[in-house]
N, C-alpha and C positions, 0 to 999 in steps of 0.2 A: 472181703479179703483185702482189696487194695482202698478203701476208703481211708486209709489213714498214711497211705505212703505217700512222700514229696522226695522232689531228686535236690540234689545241694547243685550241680551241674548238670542241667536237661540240655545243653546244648549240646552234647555228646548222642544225647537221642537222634537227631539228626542224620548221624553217621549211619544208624538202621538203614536211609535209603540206598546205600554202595549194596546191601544184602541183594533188591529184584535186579538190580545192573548188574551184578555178578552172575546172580542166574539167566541173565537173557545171554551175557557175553559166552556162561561154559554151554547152553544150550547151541548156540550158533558153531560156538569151536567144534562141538565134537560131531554136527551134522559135518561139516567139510574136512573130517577126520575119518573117514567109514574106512575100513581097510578094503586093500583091493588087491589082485594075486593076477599076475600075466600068463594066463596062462590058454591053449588053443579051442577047448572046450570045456567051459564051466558048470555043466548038468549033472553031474556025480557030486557036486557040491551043494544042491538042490536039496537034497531031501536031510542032511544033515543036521542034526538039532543043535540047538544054542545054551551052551549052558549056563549056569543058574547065575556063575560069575560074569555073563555079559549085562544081563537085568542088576545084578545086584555091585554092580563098580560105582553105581552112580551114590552110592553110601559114603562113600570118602569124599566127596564135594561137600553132601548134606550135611556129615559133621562139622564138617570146617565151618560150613554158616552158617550150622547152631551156634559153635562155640563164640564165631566171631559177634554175633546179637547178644549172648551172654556179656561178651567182654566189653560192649557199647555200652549193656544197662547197664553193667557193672560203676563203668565210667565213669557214669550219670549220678551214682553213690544215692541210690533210693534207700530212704529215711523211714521210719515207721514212727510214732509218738504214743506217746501214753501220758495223759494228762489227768490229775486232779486238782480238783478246785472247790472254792468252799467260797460262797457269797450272800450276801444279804443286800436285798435291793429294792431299794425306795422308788415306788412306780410313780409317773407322773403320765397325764391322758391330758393330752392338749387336741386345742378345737382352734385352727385359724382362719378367722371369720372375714372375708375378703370382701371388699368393693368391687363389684363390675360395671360403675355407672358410666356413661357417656364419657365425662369428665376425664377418669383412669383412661382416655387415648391420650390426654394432651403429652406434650414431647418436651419439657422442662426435664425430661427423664429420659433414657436411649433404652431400646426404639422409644418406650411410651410409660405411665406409670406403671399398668396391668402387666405388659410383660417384663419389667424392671419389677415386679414386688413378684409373679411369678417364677419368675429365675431364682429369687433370694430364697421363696418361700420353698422353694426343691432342695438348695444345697442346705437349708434349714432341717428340713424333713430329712433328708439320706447321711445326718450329725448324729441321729437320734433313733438308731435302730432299737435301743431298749423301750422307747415309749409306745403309746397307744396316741396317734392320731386320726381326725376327723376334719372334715372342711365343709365350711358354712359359705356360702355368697348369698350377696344382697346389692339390690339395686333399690328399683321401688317398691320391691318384696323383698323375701329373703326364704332359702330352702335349703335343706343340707344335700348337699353332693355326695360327701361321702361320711358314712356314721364311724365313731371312732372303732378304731383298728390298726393291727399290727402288720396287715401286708401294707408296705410303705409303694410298694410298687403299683399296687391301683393308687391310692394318693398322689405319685408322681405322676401315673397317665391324667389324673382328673385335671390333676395342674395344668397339666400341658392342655387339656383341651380347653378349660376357659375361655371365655371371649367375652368383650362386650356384646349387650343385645339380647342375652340370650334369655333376660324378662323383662319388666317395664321400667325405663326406667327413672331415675330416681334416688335419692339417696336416703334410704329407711335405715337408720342409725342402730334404733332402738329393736324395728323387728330383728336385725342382725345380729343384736346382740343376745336378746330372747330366745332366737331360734340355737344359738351355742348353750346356752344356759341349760335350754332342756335336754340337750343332749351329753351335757355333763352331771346335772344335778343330781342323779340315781347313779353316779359311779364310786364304786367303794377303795378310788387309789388314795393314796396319802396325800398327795398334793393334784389341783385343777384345775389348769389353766387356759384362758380364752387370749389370744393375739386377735385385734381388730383392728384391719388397717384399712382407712379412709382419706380422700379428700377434698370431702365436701362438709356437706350442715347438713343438718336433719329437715326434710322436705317432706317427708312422705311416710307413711309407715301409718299402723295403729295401736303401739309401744312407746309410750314414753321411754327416750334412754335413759332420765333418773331414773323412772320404775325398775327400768331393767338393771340398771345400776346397783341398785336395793334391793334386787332378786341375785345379783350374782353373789353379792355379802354375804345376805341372808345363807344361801347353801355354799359356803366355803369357796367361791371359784375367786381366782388373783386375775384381772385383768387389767393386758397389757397393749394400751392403745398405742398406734402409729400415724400420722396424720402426714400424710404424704401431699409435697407439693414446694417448689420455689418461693421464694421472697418476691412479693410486686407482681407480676403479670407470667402469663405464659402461653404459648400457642395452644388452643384448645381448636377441638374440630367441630366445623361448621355448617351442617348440610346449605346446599344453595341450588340453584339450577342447573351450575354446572359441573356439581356432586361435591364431592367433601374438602372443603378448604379448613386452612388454620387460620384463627385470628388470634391476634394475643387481646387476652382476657385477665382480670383480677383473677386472682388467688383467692379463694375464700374459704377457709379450713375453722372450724368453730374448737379451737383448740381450748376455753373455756370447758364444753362440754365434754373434751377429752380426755381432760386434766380431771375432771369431778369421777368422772367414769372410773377413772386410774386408782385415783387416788380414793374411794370409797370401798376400794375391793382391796385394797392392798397391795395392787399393782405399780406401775409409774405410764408416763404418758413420753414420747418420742415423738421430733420433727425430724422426717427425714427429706433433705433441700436436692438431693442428687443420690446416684447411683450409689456411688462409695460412700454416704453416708448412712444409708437404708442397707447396706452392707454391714455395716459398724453398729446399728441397731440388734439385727437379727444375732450378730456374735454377742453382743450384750446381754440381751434376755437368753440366749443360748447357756452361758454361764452362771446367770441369774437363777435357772431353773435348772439344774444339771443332780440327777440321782446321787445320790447318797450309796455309794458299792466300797463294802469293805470284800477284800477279795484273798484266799491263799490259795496261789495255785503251782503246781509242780507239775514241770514239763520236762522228759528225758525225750532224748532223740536216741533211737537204735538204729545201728548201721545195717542195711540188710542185703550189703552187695559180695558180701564170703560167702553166701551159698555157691551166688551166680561166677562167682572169682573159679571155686572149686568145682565147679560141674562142666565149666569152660575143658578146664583142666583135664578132667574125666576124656572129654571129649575128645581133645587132642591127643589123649594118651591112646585111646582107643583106634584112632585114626590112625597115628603113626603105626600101631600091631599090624593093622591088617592092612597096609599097605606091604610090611616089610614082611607077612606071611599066607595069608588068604590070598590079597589081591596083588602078589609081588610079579613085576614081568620079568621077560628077560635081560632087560635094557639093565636092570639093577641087580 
């Protein structure tokens, strides 16, 4: 019944809390109001009965603070909607195939690369509630985290839990890229796209990345490499004896092999040197890839606070009777 109401002014909802402070303040009033009669012996007033109008006075309060909760939502101007729409929509099922290798700590990036391509890779995902995403990592192996899908909210926990370590490492280019491949190949959306972002060379793995390159063509997938990492050197982390130091290190990104990758599937290849520009990436291919929705849609907003206006009304009409005839005292 109410899934479809919104207030124009909810701050007026607010005002509901004066409603339990009025009843604790008239409960308190009317205990230090008990009538009392001076009189020398009060036992013939013992067995007296109480009539129906002492239980039933407390009815002219209740009105008031129906009517006046009435007159709050009223306020608030609660909205109901009735919408149609009409669209046609070009699905896209992306697979973002990430680095976890040693390397993705170094600090050319704030805090580090991994959680600088992590952060990106979330506000990238939570861009793109129509799509089907999936997440691949690789180190010296590679495994899918999570298979494609449209709850984005496990995708954004698995992000977040990331870390280096957590297989051996290494940087297998080609199994990372294999392992998205298979997880896209048998999908029947319009368009398939792999994001692979690295920044290292290919060391380890048992996939050639050309093979894999030639596998992604083969079944229609666009991949769009990232090759993360500064110009010249960078502090990379170092175990030693007395636990992890940074040293600066060459850069070594096989941007070669990045560019053939890209550019074989029909993708393009990006160097991202710092935060804001791996920022400037992700909104790139964001637009690059963006669904096709032709949409008509018709939205009326209905006012639905004249019921609660008039029933307010009601209320206080009824209150005013019976004070001025059931429940009238003498005083008036």
């Amino acid at each position: 019944m109410f899934e479809n109401i919104t207030f124009a002014n909810p701050i007026f909802l607010w005002g509901l809390l004066i409603i339990p402070a009025a009843i604790a303040w008239y409960v308190i009033r009317h205990k230090k109001q008990e009538a009392s009669v001076r009189y020398s012996d009060t036992t013939g007033f013992d067995e007296l009965p109480k009539s129906w109008r002492v239980y039933a006075r407390h009815l002219l309060f209740a009105l008031q603070m129906a009517a006046l909760a009435l007159l709050l939502v009223a306020m608030a101007r609660p909205q109901s909607s009735s919408t149609s729409q009409k669209s046609n929509i070009e699905g896209i099922d992306i697979i973002l195939a990430q680095d976890i290798s040693g390397s993705m700590l170094a600090r050319d990036f704030k805090p580090d690369r991994l959680e600088a391509s992590k952060k990106v890779a979330a506000d990238f995902v939570e861009g793109r509630p129509g799509d089907r995403m999936g997440l691949v990592v690789f180190a010296g192996e590679s495994f899918t985290q999570v298979p494609l899908t449209t709850d984005h909210g496990v995708m954004l926990n698995m992000l977040k839990e990331l870390k280096s370590g957590m297989i051996d490492d290494g940087t297998a280019i080609g199994d990372g890229l294999a392992t998205a491949i298979n997880r896209l190949k048998d999908s029947e959306a319009v368009s398939k796209v792999i994001i692979l972002l690295t920044d290292g060379m290919n060391n380890s793995g048992s996939v050639d990345p050309y093979t894999a390159a030639e596998m992604a063509k083969i079944f229609g997938i666009r991949v769009y490499t990232i090759g993360v990492g500064s110009y010249g050197t960078a502090p990379f982390p170092v175990q030693t004896i007395f636990g992890t130091q940074y040293q600066q290190m060459k850069v070594e990104i096989d941007e070669r092999l990045l560019q053939a990758i890209a550019s074989s599937s029909g993708g393009k290849y990006f160097r991202a040197t710092s935060n804001q520009k791996l920022d400037e990436i992700y909104a790139e291919i964001d637009k690059l890839e963006r669904s096709k929705i032709e949409v008509m849609e018709f939205k009326r907003l209905h006012e639905e606070f004249y019921p609660l206006v008039a029933w307010a009304i009601v209320l206080l009409l009824l209150e005013f009777i019976l004070r001025r005839t059931v429940f009238r005292t003498i005083s008036e």
